[in-house]
C-alpha positions as a Markdown table, in Angstrom:
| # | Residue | x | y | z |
|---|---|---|---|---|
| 1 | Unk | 69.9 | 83.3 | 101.3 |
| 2 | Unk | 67.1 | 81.4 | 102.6 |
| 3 | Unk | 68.3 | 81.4 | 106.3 |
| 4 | Unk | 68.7 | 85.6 | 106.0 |
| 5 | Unk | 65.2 | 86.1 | 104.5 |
| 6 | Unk | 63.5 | 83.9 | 106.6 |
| 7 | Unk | 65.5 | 86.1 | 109.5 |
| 8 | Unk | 65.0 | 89.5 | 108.2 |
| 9 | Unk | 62.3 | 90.5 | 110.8 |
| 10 | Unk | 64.5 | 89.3 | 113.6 |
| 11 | Unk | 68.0 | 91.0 | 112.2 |
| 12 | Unk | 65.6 | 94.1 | 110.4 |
| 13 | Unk | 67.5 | 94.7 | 107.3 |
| 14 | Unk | 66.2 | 96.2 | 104.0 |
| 15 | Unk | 68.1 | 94.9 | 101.0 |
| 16 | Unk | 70.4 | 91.5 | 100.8 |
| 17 | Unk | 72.6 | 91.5 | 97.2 |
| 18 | Unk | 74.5 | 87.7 | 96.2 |
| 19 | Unk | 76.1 | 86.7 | 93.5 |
| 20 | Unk | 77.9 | 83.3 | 92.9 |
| 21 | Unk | 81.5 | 83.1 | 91.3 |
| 22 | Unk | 83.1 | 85.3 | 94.1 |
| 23 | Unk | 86.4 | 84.7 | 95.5 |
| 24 | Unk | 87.7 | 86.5 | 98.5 |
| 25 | Unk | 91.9 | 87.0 | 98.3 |
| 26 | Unk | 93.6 | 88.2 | 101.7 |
| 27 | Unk | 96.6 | 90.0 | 102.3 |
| 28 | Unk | 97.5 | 89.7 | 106.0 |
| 29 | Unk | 100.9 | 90.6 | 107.9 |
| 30 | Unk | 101.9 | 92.7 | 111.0 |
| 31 | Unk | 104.6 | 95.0 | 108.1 |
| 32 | Unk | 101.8 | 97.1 | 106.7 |
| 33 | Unk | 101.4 | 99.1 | 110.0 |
| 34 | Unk | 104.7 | 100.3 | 108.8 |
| 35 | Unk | 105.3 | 99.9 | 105.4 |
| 36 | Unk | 103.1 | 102.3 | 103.1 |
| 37 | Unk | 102.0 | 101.7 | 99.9 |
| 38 | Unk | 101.0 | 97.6 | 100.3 |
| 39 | Unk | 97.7 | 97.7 | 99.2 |
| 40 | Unk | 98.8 | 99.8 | 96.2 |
| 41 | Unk | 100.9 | 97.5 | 95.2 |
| 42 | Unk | 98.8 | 94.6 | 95.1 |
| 43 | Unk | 96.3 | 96.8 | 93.4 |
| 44 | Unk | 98.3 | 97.9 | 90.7 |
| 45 | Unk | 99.9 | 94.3 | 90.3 |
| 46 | Unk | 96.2 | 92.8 | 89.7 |
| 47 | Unk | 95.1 | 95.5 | 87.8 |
| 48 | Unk | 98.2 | 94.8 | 85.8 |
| 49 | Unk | 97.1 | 91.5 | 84.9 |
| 50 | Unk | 93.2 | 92.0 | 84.3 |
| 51 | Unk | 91.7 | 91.5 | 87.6 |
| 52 | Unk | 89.3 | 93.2 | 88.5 |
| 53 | Unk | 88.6 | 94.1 | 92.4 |
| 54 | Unk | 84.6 | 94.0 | 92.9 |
| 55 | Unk | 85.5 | 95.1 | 96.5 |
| 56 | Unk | 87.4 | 96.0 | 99.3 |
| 57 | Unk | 87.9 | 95.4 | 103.5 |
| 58 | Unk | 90.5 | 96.6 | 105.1 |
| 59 | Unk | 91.9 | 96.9 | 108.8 |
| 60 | Unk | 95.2 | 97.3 | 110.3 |
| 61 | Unk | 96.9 | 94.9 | 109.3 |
| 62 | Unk | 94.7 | 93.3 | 107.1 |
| 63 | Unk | 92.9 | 93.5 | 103.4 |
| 64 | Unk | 90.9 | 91.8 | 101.9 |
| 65 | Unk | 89.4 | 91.6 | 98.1 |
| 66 | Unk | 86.7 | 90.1 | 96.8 |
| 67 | Unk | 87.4 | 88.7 | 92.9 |
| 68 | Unk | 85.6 | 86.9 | 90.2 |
| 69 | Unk | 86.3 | 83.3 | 91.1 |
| 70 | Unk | 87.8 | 82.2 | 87.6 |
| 71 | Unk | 91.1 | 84.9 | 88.6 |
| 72 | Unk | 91.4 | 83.4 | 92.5 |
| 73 | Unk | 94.4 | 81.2 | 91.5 |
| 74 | Unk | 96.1 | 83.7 | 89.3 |
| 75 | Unk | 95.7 | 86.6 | 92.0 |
| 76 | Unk | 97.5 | 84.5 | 94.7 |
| 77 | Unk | 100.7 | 83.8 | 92.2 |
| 78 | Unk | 100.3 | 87.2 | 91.4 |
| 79 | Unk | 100.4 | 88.7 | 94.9 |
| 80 | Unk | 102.6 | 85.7 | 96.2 |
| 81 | Unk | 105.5 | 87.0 | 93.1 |
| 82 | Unk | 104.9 | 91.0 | 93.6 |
| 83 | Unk | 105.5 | 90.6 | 97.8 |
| 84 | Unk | 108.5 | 87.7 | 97.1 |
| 85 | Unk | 106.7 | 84.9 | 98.4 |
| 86 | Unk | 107.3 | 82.5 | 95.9 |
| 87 | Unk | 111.2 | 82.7 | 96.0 |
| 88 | Unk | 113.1 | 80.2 | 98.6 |
């Protein structure tokens, strides 16, 4: 935070918002140009268990949500069971 305020006439922004306790979770794989309905999925399944999304990025084959850091490990098994990763 210090660096960015101490830039802010170089870079020109107006506002800079942090918090601490943030963890960002990823979902990343070439299948979701052609399978719809991923991010919904993963949505619903972390809804499901009380986790709350504070936000969201997304690009083609990529999303990305940020989470209170006290869920991170629990959103991964979650997300690794829903989408079969955790079976041999």
């Amino acid at each position: 935070m210090r660096v960015l305020e101490s830039a802010k006439d170089d870079i020109s922004y107006e506002i800079i918002q942090s918090e601490k306790g943030l963890v960002k979770v990823s979902v990343i794989g070439i299948g979701m140009r052609s399978n719809a309905g991923v991010a919904s999925t993963a949505f619903t399944a972390l809804a499901n268990k009380g986790i709350n999304i504070r936000a969201i990025t997304t690009s083609e084959i990529k999303f990305s949500l940020l989470i209170d850091a006290d869920y991170g490990e629990l959103a991964v098994r979650t997300l690794h069971q829903e989408y079969g990763l955790d079976e041999k």
